[in-house]
NUDREN-771586 format. One line per 5 residues: number of its first residue (from 1); their letters; for each residue z, y, x of C-alpha. Coordinates in Angstrom, 1 decimal, always signed. Each point is the difference from the previous one (the first is absolute). Layout:
<atoms>
NUM) A) Z/Y/X  ...;
</atoms>
This chain:
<atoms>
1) XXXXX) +39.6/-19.4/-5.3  -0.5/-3.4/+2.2  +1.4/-1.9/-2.7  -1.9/+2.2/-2.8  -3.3/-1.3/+2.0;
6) XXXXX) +1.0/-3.7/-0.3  +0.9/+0.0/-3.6  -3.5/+1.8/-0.6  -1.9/-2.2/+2.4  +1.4/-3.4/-1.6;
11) XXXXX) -0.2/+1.1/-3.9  -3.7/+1.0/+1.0  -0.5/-4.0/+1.6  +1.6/-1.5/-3.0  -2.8/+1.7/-2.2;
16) XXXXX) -2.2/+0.1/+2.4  -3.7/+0.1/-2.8  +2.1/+2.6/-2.5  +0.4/+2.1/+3.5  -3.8/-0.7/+1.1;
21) XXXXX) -0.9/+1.1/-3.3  +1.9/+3.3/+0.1  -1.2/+1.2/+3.1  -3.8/-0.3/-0.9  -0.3/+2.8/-1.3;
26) XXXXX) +1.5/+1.8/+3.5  -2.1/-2.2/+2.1  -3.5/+1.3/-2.1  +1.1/+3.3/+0.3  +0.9/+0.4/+3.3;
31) XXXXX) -2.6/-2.2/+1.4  -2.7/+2.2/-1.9  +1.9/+3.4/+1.5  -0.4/-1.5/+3.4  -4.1/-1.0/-0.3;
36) XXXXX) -0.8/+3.4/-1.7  +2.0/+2.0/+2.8  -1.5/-2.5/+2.8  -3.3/-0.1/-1.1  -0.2/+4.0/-0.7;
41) XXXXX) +1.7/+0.7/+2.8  -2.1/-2.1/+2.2  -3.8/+1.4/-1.6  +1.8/+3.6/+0.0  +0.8/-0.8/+3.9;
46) XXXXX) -3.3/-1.5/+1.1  -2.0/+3.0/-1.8  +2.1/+2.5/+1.7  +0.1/-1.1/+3.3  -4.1/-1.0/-0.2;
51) XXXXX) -0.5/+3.8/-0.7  +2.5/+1.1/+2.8  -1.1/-2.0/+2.2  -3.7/+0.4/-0.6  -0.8/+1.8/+3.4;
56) XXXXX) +0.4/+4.0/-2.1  +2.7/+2.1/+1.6  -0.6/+2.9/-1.4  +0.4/+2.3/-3.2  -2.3/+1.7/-1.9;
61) XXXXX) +1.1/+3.3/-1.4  -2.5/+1.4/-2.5  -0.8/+2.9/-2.6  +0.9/-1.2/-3.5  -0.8/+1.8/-3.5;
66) XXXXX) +3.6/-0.4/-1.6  -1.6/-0.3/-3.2  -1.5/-3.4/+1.1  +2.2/-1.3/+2.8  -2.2/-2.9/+0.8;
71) XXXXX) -3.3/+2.3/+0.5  -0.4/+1.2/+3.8  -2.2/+3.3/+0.1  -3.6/-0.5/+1.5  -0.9/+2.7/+2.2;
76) XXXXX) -3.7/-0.2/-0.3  +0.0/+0.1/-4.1  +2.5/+2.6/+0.3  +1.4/+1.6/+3.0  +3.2/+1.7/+0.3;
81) XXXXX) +1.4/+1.1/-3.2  +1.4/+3.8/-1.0  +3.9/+0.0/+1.9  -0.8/-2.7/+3.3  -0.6/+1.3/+3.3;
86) XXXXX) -1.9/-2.7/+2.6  +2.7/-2.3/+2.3  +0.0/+2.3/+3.1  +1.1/-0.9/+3.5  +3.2/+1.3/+0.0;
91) XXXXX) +1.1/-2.3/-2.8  -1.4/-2.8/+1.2  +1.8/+0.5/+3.1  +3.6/+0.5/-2.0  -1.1/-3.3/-1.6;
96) XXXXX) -0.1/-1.5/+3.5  +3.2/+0.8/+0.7  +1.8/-1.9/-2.5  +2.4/-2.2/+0.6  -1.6/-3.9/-0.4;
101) XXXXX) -3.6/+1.9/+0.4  -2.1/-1.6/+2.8  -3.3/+1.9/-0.6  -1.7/+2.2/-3.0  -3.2/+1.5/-0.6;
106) XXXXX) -1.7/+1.7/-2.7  -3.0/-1.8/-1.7  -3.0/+1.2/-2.7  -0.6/-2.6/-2.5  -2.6/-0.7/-2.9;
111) XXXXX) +0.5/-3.1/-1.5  -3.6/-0.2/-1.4  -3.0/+0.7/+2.2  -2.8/+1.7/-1.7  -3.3/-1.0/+1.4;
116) XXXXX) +1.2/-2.8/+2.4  -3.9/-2.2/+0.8  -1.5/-0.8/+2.8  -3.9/-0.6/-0.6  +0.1/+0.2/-3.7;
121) XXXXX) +2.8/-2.8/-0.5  +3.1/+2.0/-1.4  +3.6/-1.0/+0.4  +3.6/+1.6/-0.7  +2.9/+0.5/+2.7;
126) XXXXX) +2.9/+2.4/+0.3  -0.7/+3.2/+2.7  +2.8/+0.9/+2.3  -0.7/+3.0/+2.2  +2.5/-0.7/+2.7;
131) XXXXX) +1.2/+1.5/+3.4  -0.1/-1.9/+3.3  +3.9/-1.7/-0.1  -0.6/-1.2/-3.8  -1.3/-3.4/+2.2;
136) XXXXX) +3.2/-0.4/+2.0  +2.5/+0.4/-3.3  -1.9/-2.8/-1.4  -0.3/-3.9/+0.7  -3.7/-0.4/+0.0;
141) XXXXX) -2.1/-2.3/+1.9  -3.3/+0.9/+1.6  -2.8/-2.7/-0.6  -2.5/+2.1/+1.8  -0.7/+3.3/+1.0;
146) XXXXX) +2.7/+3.0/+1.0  +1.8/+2.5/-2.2  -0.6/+3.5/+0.5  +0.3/+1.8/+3.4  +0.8/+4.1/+0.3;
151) XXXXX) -4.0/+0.8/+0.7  -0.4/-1.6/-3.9  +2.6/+3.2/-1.0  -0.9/+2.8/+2.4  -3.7/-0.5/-1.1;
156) XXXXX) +0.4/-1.5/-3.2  -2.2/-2.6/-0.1  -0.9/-1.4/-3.3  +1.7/-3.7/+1.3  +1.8/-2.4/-2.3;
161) XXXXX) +2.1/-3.4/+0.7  +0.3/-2.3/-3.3  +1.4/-3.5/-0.5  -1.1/-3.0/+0.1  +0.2/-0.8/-3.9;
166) XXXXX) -2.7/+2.6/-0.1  -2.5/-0.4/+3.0  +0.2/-4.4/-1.8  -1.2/+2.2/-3.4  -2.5/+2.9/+1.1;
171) XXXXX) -1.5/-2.3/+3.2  +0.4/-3.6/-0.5  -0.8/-2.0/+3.2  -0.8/+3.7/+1.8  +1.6/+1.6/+2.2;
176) XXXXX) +1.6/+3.2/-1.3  +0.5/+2.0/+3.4  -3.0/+2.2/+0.6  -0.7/+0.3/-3.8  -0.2/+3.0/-2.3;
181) XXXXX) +1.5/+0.2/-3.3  -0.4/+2.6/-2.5  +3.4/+2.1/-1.2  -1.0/+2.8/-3.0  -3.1/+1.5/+2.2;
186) XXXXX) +1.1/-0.2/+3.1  -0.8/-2.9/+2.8  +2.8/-2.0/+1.9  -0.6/-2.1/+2.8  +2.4/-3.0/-0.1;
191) XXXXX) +1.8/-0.6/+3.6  +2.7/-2.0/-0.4  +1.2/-3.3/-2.6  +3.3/-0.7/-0.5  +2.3/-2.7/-1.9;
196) XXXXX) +3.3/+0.6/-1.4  +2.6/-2.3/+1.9  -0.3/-3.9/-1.1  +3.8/-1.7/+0.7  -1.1/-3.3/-0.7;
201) XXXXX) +3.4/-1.4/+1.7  +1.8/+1.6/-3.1  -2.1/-1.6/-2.9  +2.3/-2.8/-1.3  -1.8/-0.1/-3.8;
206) XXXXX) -3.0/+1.1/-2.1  +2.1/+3.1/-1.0  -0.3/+0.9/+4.0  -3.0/-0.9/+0.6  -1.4/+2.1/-3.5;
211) XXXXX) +2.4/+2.5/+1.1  -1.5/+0.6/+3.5  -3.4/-0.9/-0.8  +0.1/+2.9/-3.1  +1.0/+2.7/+3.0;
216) XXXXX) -3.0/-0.9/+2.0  -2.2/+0.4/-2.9  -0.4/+3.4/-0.1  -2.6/+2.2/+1.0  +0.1/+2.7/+2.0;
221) XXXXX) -2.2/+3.3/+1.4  +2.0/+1.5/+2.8  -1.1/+3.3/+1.5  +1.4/+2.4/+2.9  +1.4/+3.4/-2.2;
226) XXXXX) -1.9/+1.7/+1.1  -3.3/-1.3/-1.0  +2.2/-0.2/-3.8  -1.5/+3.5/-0.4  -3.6/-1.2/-0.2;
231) XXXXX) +0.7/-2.7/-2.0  +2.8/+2.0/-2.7  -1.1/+3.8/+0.7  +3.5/+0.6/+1.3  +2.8/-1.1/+2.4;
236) XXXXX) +3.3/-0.1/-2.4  +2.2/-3.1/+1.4  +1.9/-1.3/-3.5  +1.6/-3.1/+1.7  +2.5/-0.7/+2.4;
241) XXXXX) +0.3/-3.4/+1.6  +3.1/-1.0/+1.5  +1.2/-3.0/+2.2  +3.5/-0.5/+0.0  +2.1/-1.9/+2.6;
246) XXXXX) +1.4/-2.6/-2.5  -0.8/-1.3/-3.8  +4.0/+1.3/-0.8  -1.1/+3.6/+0.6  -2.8/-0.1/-2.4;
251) XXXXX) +1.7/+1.6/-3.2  +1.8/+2.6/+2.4  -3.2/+0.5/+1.9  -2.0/+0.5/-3.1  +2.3/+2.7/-1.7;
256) XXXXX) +0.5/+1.9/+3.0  -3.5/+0.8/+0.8  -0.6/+0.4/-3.9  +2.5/+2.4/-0.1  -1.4/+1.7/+3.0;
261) XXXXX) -3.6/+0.1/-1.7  +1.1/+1.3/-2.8  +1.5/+2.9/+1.6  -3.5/+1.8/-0.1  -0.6/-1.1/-3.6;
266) XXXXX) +0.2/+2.8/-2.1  -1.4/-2.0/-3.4  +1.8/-1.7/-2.7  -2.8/-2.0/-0.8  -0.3/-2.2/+3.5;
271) XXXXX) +2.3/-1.2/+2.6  +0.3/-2.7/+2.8  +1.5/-3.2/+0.2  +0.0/-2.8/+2.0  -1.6/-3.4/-0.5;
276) XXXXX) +0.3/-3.2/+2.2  +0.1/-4.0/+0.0  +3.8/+0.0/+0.8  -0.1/+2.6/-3.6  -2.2/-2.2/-2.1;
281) XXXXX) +2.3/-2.9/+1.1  +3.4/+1.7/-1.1  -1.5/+0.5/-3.0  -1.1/-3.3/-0.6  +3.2/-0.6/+1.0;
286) XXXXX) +1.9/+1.5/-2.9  -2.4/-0.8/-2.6  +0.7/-3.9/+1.2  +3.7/+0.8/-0.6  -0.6/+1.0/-2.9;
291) XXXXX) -1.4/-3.1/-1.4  +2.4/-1.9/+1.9  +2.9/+1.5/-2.4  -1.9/-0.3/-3.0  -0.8/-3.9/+1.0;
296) XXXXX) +3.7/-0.4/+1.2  +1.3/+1.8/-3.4  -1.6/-3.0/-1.9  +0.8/-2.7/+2.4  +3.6/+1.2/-0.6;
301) XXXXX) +0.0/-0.8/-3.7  +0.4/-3.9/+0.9  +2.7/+1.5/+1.7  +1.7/+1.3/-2.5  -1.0/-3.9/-2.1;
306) XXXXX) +1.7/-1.3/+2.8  +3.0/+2.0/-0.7  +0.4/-0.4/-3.1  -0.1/-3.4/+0.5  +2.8/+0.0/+2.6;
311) XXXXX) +2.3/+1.6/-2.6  -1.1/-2.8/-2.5  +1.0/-2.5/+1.9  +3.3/+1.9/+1.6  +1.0/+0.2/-3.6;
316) XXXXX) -0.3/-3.5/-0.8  +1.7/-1.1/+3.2  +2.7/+2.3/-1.1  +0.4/-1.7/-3.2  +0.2/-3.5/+1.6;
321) XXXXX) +2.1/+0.7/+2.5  +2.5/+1.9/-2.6  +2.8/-2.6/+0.4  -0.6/-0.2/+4.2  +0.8/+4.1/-0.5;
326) XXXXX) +3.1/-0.3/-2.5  +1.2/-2.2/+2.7  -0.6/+2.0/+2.9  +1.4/+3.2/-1.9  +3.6/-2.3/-1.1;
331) XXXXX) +0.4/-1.1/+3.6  +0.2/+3.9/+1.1  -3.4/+0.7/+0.7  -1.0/+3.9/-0.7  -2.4/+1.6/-1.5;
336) XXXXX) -2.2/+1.1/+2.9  +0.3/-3.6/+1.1  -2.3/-1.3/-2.5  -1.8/+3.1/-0.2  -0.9/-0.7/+3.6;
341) XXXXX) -0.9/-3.6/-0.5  -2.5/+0.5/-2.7  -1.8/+2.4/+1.6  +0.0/-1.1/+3.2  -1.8/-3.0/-1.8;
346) XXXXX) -2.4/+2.2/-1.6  -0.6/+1.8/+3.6  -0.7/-3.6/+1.5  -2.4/-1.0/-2.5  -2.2/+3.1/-0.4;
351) XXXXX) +0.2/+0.5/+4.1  -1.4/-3.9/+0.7  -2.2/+0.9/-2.3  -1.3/+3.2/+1.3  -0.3/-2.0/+3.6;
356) XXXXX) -2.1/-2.4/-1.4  -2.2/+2.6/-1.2  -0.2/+1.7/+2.9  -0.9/-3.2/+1.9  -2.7/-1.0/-2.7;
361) XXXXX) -1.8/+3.2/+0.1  -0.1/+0.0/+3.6  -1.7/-3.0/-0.1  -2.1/+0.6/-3.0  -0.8/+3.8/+2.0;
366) XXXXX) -1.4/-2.5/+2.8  -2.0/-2.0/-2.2  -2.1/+2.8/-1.8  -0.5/+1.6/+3.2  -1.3/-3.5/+1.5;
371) XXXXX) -2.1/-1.0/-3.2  -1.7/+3.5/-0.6  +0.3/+2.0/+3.3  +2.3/+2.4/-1.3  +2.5/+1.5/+2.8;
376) XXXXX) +3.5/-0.3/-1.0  +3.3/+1.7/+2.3  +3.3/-1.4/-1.1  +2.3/+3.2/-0.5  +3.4/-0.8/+1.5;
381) XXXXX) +1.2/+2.9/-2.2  -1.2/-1.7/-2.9  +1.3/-3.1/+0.6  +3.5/+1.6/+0.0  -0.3/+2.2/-2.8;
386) XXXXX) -1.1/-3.4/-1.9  +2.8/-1.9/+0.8  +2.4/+3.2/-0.5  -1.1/+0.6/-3.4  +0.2/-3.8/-0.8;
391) XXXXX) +3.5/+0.4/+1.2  +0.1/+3.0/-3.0  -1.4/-1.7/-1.9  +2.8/-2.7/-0.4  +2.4/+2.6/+0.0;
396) XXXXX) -1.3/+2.1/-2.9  -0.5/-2.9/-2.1  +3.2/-2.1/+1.1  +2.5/+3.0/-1.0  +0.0/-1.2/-3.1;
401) XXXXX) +0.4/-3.2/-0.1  +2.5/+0.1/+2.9  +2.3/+3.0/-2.2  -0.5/-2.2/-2.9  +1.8/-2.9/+2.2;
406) XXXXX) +2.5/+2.2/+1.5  +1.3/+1.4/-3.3  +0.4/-3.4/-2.4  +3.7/-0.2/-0.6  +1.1/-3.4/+1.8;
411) XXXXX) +1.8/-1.2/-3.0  -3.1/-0.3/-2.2  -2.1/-1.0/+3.2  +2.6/-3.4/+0.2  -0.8/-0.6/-3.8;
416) XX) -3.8/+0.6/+0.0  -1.6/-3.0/-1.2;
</atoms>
């Protein structure tokens, strides 16, 4: 094998611009493999981890019309449907229990309020009717003002806490605590603001930053449950929000307290799932792999130039080095010999070729990311699997040639001209 190595090495120096020539083709191709999978990898990374990290812990788990699998069910257009039963107690208890569940509770939500003005000037927000803990599950800041206390419940007092997007929209320069917004045709006084969290420390790029800044954006009517009833006509919790202990319990999470919701439903029409950031990520996730195999699938096609070219030029070094083999063969030498020899050869040139592609993606992965703030995370997996199929590549294409070499009859080999 040693000796293999040398023989490859020195007949690859003693052409050294028919060798350079061969291997473009494997440099382009790998080097392209390696910036597509670094600089997918790297956006794919950044997104994922910004929505992680984004200050949410918790998981949404909603009523869904399976007919339209994207479209939540508004309470206060529609109420419950025919064949779903209201999110008791007891079941958001058993939800509590499970295993990576910190905390749950059981929400009323309208994603459109009818009727939201104060003094004539009319704006839109999404109504949550909401129990007392709903404010510990999530990471909300207060600007000013309190949440709600248990006299707000036991009395139900017509009291609201929105965010901050929406007291900049409806008040301007005002202060929002004290005032009284209109929901439908009843009257809320507004006693708390709130922000969602802001973790600055974590923005890195403009896809952070409009990441983080898109979360905050939102408006927001919160108001105790209990007080829900004057605003929707009825109490009937849809929504169960749910903070889990880690981001890796989020698809476990999700289906176990989707799978306890559903429990009750008795429709075929509707039933609960789970939605979160850490969701919406995965997803992302697989659709960037996805394109990552479609982009690698025609990055590889240089690859398969480049083989083709190896086994061009193994050919022709077989036919040049015909009387070198008759030689070798009359001295004694067998078969497998100068099988080994040839391919080894063709191995050598397609794997120094594959390294050099590997090193100049790297460094053109770097560049892009420097020149046009695109993230890029070099895959050590990748990497390997570059060089490895390099290494395959020399094989598969330097059978031939090598089985052509190892089979001349060394008679004819010593009289080839």
């Amino acid at each position: 094998m040693i000796e293999n190595l040398r023989l490859s090495i020195n007949g690859i120096r003693s052409h050294r611009m028919r060798a350079a020539l061969t291997m473009l083709g494997i440099v382009i191709g790998i080097a392209s493999i390696i910036v597509i999978v670094s600089i997918i990898t790297g956006t794919s990374e950044q997104l994922k981890s910004s929505m992680i990290n984004s200050g949410d812990d918790t998981i949404n788990v909603m009523l869904y019309d399976k007919s339209n699998p994207w479209n939540t069910l508004d309470p206060i257009e529609i109420g419950l449907p025919t064949g779903i039963e209201p999110i008791s107690e007891e079941t958001v208890e058993r939800i509590k229990n499970l295993d990576g569940v910190i905390g749950a509770t059981a929400i009323t939500k309208s994603d459109y309020a009818v009727g939201l003005s104060y003094n004539g000037k009319r704006d839109s927000a999404t109504v949550l009717g909401v129990k007392k803990d709903y404010f510990a599950l999530k990471n909300y800041v207060l600007s000013s003002g309190r949440y709600f206390i248990d006299r707000d419940y036991e009395d139900g007092h017509n009291v609201a806490v929105i965010t901050s997007t929406l007291a900049s929209s409806m008040f301007e320069n005002e202060s929002a605590l004290g005032k009284t917004i209109t929901l439908g045709t009843e009257m809320y006084t507004i006693v708390g603001v709130y922000s969602e969290v802001r973790d600055y420390d974590s923005i890195n790029s403009l896809m952070d930053y409009q990441l983080k800044i898109g979360m905050d954006s939102q408006s927001y009517v919160i108001v105790p449950s209990t007080s829900w009833v004057n605003f929707g006509g009825y109490e009937a919790f849809q929504s169960v929000v749910v903070k889990i202990a880690s981001p890796d319990d989020t698809v476990t999470v999700g289906q176990g307290v989707a799978d306890i919701l559903n429990e009750n439903v008795t429709s075929n029409t509707y039933e609960y799932r789970s939605s979160s950031l850490q969701e919406d990520a995965e997803s992302l996730e697989s659709i960037t792999q996805i394109i990552s195999i479609l982009l690698i699938g025609i990055a590889s096609i240089s690859l398969l130039v480049g083989g083709i070219g190896v086994m061009n030029i193994m050919l022709v070094s077989v036919t040049e080095r015909t009387k070198e083999i008759g030689l070798k063969k009359a001295l004694g030498a067998k078969r497998r010999v100068i099988l080994g020899q040839f391919l080894t050869e063709s191995i050598v040139l397609t794997s120094m070729g594959g390294v050099v592609g590997v090193l100049l993606g790297i460094g053109i992965s770097y560049l892009v990311s420097l020149l046009l703030g695109m993230p890029a995370a070099i895959s050590v997996p990748a990497v390997a699997i570059a060089v490895g199929f390099s290494m395959c590549v020399g094989i598969i294409f330097g059978i031939t040639p090598s089985i052509k070499a190892a089979n001349l009859n060394p008679i004819d080999a010593l009289r080839y001209e």
